[in-house]
C-alpha positions in Angstrom: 29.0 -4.7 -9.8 27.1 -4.4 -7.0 26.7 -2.2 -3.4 28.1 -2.8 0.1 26.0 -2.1 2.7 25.8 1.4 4.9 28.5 0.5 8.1 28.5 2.4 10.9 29.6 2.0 14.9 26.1 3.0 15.8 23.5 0.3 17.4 20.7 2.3 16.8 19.3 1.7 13.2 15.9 2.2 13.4 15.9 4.7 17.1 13.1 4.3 19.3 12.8 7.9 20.5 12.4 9.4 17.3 11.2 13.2 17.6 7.5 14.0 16.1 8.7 16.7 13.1 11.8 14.5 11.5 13.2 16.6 8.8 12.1 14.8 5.1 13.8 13.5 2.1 13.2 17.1 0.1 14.3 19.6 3.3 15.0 19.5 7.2 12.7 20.6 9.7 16.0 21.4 12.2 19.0 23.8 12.1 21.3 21.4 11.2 23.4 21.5 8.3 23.3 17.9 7.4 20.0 17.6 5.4 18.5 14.9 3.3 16.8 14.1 -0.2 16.9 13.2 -3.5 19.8 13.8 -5.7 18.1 16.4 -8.5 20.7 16.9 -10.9 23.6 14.4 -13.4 26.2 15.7 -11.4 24.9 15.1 -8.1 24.2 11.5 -9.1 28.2 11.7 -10.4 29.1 13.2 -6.8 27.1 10.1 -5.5 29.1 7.7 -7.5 32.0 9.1 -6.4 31.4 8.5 -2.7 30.6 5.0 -3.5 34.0 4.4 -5.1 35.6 5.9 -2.3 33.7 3.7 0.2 33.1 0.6 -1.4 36.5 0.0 -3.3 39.3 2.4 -1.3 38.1 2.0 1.9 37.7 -1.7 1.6 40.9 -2.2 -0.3 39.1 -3.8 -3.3 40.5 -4.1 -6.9 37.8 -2.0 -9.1 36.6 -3.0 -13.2 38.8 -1.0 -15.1 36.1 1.6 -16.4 34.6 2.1 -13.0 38.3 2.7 -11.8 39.6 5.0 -14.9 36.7 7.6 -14.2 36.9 6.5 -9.9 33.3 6.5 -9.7 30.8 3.5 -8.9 28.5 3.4 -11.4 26.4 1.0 -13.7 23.7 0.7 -16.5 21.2 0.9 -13.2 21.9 4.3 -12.3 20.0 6.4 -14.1 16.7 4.2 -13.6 17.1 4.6 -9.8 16.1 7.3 -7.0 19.4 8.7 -5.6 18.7 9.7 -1.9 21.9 11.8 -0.9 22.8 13.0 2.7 24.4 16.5 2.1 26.5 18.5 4.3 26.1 21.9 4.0 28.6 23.1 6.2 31.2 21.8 3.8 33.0 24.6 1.7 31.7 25.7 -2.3 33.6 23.4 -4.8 34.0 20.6 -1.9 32.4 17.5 -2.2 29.0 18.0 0.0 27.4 14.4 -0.3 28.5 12.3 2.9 26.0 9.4 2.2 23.5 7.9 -0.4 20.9 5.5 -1.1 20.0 4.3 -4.3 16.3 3.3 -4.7 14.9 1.3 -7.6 10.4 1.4 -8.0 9.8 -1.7 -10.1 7.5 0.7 -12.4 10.5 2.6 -13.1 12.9 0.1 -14.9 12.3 -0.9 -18.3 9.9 -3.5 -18.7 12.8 -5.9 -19.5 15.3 -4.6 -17.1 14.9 -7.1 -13.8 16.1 -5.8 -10.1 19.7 -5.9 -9.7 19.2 -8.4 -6.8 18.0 -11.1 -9.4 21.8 -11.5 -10.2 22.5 -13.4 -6.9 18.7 -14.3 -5.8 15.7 -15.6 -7.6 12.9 -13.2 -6.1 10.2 -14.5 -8.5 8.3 -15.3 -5.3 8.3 -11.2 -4.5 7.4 -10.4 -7.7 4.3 -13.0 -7.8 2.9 -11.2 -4.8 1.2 -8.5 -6.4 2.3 -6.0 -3.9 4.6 -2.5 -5.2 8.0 -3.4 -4.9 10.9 -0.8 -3.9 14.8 -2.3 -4.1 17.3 -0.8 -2.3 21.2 -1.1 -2.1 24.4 1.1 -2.7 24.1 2.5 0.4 27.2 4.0 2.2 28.0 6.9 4.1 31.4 8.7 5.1 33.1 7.4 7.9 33.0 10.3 9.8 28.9 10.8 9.5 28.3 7.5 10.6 26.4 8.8 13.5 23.5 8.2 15.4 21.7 11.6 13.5 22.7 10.7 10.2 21.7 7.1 10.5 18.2 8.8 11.7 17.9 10.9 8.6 18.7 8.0 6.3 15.6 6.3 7.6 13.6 9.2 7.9 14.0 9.8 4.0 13.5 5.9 2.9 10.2 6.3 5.2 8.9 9.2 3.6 9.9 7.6 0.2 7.6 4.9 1.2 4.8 6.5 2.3 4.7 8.1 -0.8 5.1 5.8 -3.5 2.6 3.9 -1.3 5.1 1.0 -1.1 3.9 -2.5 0.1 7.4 -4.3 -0.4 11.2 -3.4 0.5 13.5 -5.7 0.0 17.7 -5.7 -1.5 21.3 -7.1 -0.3 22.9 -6.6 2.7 26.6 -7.6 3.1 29.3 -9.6 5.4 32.6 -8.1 4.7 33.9 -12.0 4.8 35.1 -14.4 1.9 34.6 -17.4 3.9 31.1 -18.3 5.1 32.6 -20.7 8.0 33.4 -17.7 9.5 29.9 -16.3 9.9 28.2 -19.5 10.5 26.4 -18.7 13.4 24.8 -16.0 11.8 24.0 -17.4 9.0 22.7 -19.9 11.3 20.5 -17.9 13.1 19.0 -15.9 10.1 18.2 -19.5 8.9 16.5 -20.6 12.3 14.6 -17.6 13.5 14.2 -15.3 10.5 13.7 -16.7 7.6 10.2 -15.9 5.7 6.9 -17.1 4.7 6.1 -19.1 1.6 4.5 -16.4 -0.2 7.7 -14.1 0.5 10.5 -16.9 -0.1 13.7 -15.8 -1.6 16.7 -18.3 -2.8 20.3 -17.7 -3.1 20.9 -18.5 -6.7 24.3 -20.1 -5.9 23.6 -21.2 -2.2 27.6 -21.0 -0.3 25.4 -22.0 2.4 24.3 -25.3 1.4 27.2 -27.3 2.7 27.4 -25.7 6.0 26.4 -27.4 9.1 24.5 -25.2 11.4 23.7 -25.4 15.1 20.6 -26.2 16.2 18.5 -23.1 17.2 18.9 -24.4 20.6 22.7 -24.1 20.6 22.9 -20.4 18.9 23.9 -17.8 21.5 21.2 -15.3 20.2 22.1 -12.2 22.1 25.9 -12.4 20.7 25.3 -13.6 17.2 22.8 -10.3 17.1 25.0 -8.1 18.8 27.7 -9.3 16.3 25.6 -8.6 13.1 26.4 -5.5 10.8 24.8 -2.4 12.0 22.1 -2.3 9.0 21.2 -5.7 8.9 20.1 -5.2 12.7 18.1 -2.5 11.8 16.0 -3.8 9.8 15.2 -7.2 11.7 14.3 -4.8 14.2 11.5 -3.5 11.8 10.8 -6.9 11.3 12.1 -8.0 8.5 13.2 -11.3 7.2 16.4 -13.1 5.7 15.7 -14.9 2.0 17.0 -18.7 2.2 21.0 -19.0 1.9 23.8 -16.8 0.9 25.9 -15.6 -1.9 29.2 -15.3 -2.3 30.0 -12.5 -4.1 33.8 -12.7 -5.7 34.7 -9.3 -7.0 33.7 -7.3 -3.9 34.8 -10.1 -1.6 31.7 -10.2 0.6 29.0 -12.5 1.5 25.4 -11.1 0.7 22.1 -11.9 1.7 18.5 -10.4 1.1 16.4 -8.8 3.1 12.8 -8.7 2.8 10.6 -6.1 4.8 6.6 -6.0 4.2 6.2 -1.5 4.7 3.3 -2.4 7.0 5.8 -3.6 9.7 7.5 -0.4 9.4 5.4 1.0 12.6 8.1 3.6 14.0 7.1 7.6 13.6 8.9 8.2 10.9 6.1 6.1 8.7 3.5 7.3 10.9 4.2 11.2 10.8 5.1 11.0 6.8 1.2 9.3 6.4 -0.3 12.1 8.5 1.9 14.5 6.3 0.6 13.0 2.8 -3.1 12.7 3.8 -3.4 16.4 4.6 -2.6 17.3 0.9 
């Protein structure tokens, strides 16, 4: 079982005018009562797994495993290896659920030396792990419909560039989702990933089952760049505006009824404020 990617209506994932004291992943540096970390207790992670079921299998209308549906929460034997970052709303009443949105973040020194990344089950990233850099995974992420803002979409990436500045990350990388079953009908993205993003040698990644490889796409010349991008899920914009790059093919994930591929983003790309502010921050302690 695996994660569906954050959705949201806005077109603003990373922002360009971010302000110069963004609130952090352990408090928030405004009056607002949405604030950001990481989940510190079980039942927090429980509340967290809860939103995911409500996002990932109710909202999308998909037919849950039967243990994941009998306790309705997402959850898997990944959980409690990974970082929880949780978007909390304050505001909300005591006894009310407060967490509107999570992350779950996976260091490679903190799975069991035999445990691999989740993303090896759809994509052979032996290339990443070769590389010699520190490797964060990321996925489950999701927020509430109604917090799919502009500001919560900031704080998200305010706390995953905090996270990475330090753990002294060199390497982000994870699944991103089309809600499609078909790959015909997102050929021209796929397309364009293929023709304009796809990354170097030393950072390859392969779709273990490839629903790609049949496909016949466009030349790059033929691709209508400006409205395949525009037409591209919110998050997987975001990062290719970091700079980030698309591993090679897709994979057709049957249970969840989406078509996933990998994203791969060198930290040292990550040149916004957020990264820049959180460095100044660490290097003063």
């Amino acid at each position: 079982m695996k994660r569906c990617p954050v959705t949201t209506d806005t077109d603003t994932l990373p922002p360009e005018n971010t302000p110069d004291e963004p609130g952090s992943v352990n408090s928030s540096q405004d009056s607002s009562p949405i604030t950001l970390r990481l989940a510190k207790t079980p039942a927090e992670i429980i509340e967290a797994q809860r939103l995911r079921y409500k996002i990932f299998y109710e909202e999308f209308d998909i037919f849950p495993p039967q243990e994941v549906a009998d306790e309705e929460r997402d959850f898997d034997e990944y959980d409690p290896y990974a970082d929880h970052l949780i978007v909390v709303d304050e505001s909300l009443p005591d006894g009310a659920d407060k967490i509107v949105g999570t992350y779950r973040l996976f260091r490679q020194e903190a799975l069991p030396q035999n445990m691999p990344f989740y993303s090896t089950q759809e994509f052979d990233i032996s290339r990443l792990i070769k590389n010699g850099g520190k490797l964060l995974e990321l996925g489950r992420s999701c927020v509430l419909p109604e917090y799919r803002t502009k500001y919560v979409m900031q704080k998200l990436w305010q706390g995953i560039a905090e996270y990475l500045s330090v753990h002294k990350i060199d390497l982000m990388f994870g699944c991103a989702s089309f809600q499609e079953r078909d790959p015909h009908s997102i050929i021209d993205q796929l397309a364009y990933f293929h023709h304009y993003h796809s990354p170097p040698e030393d950072l390859s990644v392969t779709a273990k089952i490839d629903c790609t490889i049949d496909l016949d796409f466009k030349p790059k010349e033929d691709l209508d760049v400006r409205r395949i991008f525009s037409d591209l899920p919110a998050l997987i914009k975001g990062y290719l505006r970091l700079g980030a790059y698309i591993g090679h093919g897709a994979f057709a994930d049957k249970t969840l009824h989406c078509i996933d591929v990998c994203i791969i983003l060198p930290t040292h790309q990550v040149t916004g404020k957020y990264k820049k502010h959180y460095d100044r921050k660490n290097s003063k302690k």
